[in-house]
Biopython code that builds the backbone (N, CA, C, O; Angstrom):
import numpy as np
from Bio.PDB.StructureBuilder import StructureBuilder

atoms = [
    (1, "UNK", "N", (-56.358, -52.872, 118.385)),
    (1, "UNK", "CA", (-57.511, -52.972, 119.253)),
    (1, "UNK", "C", (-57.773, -51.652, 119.972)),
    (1, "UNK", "O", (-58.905, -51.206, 120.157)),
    (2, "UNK", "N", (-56.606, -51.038, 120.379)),
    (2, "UNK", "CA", (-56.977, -50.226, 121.005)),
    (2, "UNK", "C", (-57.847, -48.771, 120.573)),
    (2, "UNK", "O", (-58.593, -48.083, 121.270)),
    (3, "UNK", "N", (-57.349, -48.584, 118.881)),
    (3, "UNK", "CA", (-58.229, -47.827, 118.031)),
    (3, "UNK", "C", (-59.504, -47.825, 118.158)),
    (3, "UNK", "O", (-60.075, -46.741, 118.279)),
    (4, "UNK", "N", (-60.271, -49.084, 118.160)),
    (4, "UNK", "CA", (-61.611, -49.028, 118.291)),
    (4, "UNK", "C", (-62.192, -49.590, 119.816)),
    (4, "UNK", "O", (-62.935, -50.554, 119.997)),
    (5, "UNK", "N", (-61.427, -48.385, 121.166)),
    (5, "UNK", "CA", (-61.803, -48.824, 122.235)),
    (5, "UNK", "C", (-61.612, -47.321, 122.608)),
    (5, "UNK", "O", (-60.609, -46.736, 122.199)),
    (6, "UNK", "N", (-62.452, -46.738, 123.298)),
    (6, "UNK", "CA", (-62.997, -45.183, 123.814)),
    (6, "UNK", "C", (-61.701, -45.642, 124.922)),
    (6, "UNK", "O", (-61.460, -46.598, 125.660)),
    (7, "UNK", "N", (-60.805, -43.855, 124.403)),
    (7, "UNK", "CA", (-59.971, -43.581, 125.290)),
    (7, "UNK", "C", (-59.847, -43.304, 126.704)),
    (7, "UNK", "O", (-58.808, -43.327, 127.363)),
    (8, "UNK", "N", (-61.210, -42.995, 127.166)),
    (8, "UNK", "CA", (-61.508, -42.853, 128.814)),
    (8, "UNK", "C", (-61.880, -44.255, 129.508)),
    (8, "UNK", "O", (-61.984, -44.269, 130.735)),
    (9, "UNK", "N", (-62.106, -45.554, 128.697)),
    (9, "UNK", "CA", (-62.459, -46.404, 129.174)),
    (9, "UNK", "C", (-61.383, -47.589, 128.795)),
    (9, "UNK", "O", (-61.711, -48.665, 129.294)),
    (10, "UNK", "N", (-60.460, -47.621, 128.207)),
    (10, "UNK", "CA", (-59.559, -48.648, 127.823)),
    (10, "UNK", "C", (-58.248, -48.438, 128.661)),
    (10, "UNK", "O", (-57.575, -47.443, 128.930)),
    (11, "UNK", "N", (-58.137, -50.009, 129.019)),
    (11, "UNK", "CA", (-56.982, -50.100, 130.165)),
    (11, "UNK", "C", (-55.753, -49.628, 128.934)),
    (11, "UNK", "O", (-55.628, -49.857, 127.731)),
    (12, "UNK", "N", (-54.900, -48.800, 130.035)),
    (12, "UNK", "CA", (-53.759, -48.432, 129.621)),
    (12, "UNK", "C", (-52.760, -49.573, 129.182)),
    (12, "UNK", "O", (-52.080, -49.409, 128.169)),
    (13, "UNK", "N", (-52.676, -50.580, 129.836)),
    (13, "UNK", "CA", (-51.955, -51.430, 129.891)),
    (13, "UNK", "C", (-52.627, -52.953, 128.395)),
    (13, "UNK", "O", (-52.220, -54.106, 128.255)),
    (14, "UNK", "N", (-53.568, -52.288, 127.710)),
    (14, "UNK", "CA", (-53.947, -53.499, 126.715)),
    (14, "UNK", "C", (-53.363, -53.629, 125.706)),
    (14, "UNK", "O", (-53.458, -52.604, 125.030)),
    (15, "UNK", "N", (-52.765, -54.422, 125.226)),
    (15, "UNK", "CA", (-52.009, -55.123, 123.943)),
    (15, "UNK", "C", (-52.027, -56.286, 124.181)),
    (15, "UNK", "O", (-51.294, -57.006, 124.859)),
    (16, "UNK", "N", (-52.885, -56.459, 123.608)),
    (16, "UNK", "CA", (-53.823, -57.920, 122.980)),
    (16, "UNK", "C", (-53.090, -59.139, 122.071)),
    (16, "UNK", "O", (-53.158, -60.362, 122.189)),
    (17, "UNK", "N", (-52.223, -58.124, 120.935)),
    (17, "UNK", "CA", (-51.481, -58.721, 120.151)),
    (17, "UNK", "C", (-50.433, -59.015, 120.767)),
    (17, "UNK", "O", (-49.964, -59.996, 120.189)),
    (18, "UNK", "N", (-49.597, -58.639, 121.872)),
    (18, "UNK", "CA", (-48.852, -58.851, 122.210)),
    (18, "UNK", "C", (-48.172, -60.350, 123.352)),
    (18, "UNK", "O", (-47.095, -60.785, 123.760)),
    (19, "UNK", "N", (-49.480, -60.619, 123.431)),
    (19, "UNK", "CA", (-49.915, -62.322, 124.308)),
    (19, "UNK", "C", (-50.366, -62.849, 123.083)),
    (19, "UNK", "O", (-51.184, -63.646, 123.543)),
    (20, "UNK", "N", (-50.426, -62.970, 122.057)),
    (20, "UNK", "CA", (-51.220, -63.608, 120.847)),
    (20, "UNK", "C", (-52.353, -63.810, 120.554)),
    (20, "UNK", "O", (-52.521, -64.483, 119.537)),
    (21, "UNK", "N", (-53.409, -63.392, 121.197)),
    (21, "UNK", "CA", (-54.375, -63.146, 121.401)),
    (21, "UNK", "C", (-54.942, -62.254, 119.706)),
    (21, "UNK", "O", (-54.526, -61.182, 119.266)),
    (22, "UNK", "N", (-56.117, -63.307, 119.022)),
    (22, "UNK", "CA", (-56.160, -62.420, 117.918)),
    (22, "UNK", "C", (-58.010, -62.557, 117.853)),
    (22, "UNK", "O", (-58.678, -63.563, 118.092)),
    (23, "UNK", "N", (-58.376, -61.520, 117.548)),
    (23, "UNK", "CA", (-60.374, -62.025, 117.128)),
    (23, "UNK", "C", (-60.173, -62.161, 115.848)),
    (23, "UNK", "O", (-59.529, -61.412, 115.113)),
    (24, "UNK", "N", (-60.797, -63.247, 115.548)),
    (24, "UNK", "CA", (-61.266, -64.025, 114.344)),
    (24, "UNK", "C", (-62.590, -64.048, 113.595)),
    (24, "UNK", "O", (-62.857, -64.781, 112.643)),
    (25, "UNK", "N", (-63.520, -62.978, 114.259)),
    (25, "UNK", "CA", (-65.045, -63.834, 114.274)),
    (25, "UNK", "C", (-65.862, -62.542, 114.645)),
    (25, "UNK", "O", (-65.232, -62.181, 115.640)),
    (26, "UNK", "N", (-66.737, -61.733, 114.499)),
    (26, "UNK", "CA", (-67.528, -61.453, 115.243)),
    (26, "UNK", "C", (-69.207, -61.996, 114.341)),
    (26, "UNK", "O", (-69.413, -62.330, 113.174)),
    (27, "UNK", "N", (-70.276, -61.848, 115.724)),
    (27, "UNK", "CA", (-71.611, -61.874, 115.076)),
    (27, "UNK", "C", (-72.303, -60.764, 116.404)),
    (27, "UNK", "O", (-72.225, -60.554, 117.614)),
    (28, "UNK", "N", (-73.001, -60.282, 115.144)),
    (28, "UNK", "CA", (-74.151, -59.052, 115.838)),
    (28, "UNK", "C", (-75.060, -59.646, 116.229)),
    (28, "UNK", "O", (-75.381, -60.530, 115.435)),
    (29, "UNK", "N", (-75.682, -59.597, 117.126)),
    (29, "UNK", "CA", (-76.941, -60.488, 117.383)),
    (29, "UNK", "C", (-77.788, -59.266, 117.020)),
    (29, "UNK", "O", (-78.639, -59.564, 116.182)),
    (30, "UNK", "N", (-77.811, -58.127, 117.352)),
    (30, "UNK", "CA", (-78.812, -57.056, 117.530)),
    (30, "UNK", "C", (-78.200, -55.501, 118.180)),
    (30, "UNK", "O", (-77.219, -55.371, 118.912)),
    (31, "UNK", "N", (-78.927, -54.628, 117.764)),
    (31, "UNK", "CA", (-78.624, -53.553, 118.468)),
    (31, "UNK", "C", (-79.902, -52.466, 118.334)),
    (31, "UNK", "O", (-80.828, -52.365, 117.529)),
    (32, "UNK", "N", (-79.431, -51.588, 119.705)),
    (32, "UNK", "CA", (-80.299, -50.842, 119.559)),
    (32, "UNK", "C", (-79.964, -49.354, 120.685)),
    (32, "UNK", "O", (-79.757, -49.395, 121.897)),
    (33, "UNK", "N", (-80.003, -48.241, 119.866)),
    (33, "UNK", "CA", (-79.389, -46.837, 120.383)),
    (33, "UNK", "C", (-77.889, -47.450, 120.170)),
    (33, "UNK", "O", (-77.575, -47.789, 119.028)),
    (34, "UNK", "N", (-76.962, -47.599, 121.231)),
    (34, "UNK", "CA", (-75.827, -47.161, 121.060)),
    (34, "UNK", "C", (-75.281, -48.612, 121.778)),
    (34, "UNK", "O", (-74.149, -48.898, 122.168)),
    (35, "UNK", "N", (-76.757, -49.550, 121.799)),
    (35, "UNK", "CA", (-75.526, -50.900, 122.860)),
    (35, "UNK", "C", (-75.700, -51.835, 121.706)),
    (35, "UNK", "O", (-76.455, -51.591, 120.765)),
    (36, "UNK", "N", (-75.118, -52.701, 121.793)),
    (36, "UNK", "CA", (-74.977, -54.070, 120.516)),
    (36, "UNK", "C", (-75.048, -55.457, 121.285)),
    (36, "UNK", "O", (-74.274, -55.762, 122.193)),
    (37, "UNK", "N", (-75.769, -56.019, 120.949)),
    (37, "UNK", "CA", (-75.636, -57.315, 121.709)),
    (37, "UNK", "C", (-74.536, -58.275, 120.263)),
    (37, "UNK", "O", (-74.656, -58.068, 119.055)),
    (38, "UNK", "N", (-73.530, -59.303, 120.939)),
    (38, "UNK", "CA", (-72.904, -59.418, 119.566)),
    (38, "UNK", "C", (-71.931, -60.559, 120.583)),
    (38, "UNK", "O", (-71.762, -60.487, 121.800)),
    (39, "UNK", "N", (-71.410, -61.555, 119.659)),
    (39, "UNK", "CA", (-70.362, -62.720, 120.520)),
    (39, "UNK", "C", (-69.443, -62.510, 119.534)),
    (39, "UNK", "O", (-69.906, -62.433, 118.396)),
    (40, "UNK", "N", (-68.189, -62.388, 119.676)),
    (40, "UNK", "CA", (-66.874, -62.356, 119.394)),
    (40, "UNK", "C", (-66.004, -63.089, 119.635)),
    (40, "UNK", "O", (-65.539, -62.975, 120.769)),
    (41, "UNK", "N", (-65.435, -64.072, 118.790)),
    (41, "UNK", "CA", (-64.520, -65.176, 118.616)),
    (41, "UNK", "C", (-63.106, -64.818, 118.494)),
    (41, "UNK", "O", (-62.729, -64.044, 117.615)),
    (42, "UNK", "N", (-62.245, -65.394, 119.411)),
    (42, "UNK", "CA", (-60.728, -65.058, 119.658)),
    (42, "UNK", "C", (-59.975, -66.335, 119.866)),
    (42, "UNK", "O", (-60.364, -67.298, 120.527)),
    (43, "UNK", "N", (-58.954, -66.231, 119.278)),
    (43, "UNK", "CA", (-57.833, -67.164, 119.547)),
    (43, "UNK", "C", (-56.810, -66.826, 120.386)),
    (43, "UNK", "O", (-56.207, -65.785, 120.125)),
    (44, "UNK", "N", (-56.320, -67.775, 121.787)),
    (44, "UNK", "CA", (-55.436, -67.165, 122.947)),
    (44, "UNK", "C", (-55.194, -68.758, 123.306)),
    (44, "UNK", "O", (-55.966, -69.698, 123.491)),
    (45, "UNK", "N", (-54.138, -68.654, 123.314)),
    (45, "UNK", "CA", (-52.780, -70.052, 123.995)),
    (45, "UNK", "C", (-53.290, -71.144, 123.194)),
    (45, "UNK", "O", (-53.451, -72.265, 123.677)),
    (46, "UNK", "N", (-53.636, -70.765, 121.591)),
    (46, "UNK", "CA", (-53.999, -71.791, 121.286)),
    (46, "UNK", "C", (-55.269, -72.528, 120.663)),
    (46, "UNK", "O", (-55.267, -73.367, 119.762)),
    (47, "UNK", "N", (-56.510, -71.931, 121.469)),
    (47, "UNK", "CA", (-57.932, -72.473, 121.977)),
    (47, "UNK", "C", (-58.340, -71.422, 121.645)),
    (47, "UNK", "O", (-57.771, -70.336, 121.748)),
    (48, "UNK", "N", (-59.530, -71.694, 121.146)),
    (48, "UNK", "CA", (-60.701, -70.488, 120.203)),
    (48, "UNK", "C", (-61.740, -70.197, 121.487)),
    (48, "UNK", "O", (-61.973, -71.213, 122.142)),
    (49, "UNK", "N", (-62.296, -69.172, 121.879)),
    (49, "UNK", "CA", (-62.891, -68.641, 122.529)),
    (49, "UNK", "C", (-64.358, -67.842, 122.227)),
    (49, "UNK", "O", (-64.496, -67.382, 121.094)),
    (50, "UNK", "N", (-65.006, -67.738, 122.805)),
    (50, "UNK", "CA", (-66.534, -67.228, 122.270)),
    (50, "UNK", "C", (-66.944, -65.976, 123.613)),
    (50, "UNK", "O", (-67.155, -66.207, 124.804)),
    (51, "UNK", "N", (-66.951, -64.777, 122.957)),
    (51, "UNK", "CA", (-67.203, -63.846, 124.076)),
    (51, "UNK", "C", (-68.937, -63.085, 123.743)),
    (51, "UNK", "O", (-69.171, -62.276, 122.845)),
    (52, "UNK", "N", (-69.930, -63.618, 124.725)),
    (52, "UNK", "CA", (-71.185, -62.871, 123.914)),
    (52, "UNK", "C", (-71.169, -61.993, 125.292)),
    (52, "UNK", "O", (-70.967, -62.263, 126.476)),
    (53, "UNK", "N", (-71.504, -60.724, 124.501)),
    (53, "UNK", "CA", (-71.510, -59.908, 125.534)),
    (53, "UNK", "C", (-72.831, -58.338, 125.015)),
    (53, "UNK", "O", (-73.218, -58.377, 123.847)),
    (54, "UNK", "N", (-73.361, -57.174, 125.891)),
    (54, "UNK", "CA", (-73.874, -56.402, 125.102)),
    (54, "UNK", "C", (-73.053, -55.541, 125.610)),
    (54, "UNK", "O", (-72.547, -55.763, 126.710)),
    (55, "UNK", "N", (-72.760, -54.351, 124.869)),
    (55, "UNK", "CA", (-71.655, -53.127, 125.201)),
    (55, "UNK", "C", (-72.499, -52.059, 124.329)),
    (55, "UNK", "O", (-73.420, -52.288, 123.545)),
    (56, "UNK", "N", (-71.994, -50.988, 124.646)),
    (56, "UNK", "CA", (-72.075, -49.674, 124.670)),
    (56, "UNK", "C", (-70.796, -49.042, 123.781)),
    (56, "UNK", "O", (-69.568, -49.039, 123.872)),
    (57, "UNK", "N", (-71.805, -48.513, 122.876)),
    (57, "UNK", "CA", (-70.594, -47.701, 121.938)),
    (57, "UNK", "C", (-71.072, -46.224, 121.453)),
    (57, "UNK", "O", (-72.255, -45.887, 121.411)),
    (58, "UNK", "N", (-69.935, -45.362, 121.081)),
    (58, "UNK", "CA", (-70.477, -44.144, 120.474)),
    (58, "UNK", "C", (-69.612, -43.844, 119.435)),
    (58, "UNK", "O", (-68.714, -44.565, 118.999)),
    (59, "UNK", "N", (-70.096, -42.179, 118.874)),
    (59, "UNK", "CA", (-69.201, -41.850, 118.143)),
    (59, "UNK", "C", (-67.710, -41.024, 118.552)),
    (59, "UNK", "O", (-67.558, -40.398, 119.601)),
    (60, "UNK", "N", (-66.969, -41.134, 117.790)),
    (60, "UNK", "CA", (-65.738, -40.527, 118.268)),
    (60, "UNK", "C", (-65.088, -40.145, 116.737)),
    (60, "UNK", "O", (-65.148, -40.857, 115.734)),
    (61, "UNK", "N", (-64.487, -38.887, 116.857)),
    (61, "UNK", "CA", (-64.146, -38.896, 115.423)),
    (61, "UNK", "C", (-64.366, -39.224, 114.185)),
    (61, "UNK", "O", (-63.629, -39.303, 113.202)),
    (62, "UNK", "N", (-65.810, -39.459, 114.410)),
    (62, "UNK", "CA", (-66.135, -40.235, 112.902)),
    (62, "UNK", "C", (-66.154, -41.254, 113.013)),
    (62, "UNK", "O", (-66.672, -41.759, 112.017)),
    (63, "UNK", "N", (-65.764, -42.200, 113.961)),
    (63, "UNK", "CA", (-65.936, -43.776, 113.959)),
    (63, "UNK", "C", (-66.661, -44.478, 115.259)),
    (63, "UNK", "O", (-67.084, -43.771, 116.174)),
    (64, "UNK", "N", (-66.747, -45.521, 115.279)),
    (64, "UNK", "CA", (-67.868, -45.743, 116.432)),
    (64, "UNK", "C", (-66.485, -46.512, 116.495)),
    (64, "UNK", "O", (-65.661, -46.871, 115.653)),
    (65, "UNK", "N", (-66.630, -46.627, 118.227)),
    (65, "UNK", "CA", (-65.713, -46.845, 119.588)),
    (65, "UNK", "C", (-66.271, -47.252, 120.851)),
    (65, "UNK", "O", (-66.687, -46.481, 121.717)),
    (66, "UNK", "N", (-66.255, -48.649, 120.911)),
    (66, "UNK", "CA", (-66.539, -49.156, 122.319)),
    (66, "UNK", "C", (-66.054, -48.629, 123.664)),
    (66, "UNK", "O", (-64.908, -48.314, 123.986)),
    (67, "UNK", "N", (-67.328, -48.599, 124.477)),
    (67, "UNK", "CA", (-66.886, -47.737, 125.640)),
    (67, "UNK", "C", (-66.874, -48.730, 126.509)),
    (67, "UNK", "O", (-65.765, -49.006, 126.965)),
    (68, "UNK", "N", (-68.060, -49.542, 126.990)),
    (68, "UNK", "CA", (-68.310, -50.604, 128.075)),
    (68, "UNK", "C", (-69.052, -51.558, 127.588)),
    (68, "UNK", "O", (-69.709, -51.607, 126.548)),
    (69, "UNK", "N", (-68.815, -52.667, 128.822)),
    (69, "UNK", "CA", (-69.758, -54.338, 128.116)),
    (69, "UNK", "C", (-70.633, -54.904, 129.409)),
    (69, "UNK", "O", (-70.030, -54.821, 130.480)),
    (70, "UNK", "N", (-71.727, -55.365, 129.452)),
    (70, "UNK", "CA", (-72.045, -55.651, 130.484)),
    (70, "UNK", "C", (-72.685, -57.486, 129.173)),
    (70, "UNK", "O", (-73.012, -57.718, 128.009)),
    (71, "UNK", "N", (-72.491, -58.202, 130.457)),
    (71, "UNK", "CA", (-72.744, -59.797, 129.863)),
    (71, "UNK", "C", (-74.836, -59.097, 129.743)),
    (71, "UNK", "O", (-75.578, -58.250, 130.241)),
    (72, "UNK", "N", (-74.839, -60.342, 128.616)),
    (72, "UNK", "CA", (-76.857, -59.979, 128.549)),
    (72, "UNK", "C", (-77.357, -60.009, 129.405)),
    (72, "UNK", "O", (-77.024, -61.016, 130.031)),
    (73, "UNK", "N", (-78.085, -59.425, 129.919)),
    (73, "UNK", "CA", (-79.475, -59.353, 130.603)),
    (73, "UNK", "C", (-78.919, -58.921, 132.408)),
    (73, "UNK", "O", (-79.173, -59.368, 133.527)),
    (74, "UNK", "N", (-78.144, -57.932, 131.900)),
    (74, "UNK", "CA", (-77.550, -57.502, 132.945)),
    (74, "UNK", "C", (-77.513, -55.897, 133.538)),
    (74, "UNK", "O", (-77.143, -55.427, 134.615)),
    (75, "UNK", "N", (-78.092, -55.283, 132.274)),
    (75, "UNK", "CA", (-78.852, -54.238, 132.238)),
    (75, "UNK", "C", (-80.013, -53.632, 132.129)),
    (75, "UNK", "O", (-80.075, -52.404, 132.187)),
]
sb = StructureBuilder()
sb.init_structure("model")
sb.init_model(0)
sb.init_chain("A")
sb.init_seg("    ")
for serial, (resi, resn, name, xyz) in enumerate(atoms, 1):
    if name == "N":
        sb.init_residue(resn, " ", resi, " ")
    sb.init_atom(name, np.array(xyz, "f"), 0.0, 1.0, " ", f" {name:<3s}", serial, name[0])
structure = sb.get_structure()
């Protein structure tokens, strides 16, 4: 996870895999410039989860890398 999360903006402390925590799922709803509107499905203690959120991404080395998320219609 942490690969595709911009190094100035990702908590030091994230390992995702390490609570069991796994994404299963994503859907794009849309994008446009550099934010994505998109809900992302995860499994944690068990129970499947649904995260829709729009975030902000760029390039980095050749790969695109999430920087920030703000929930829709919040920007």
């Amino acid at each position: 996870m942490q690969r595709t999360w911009h190094p100035d903006t990702c908590p030091p402390d994230l390992d995702l895999e390490e609570d069991g925590t796994r994404y299963v799922g994503l859907t794009v709803h849309g994008a446009e410039g550099n934010e994505v509107t998109f809900t992302a499905t995860l499994r944690a203690g068990g129970r499947t989860h649904r995260l829709r959120e729009r975030s902000t991404f760029t390039r980095l080395d050749g790969a695109w890398v999430y920087v920030d998320g703000v929930e829709p219609g919040e920007r």
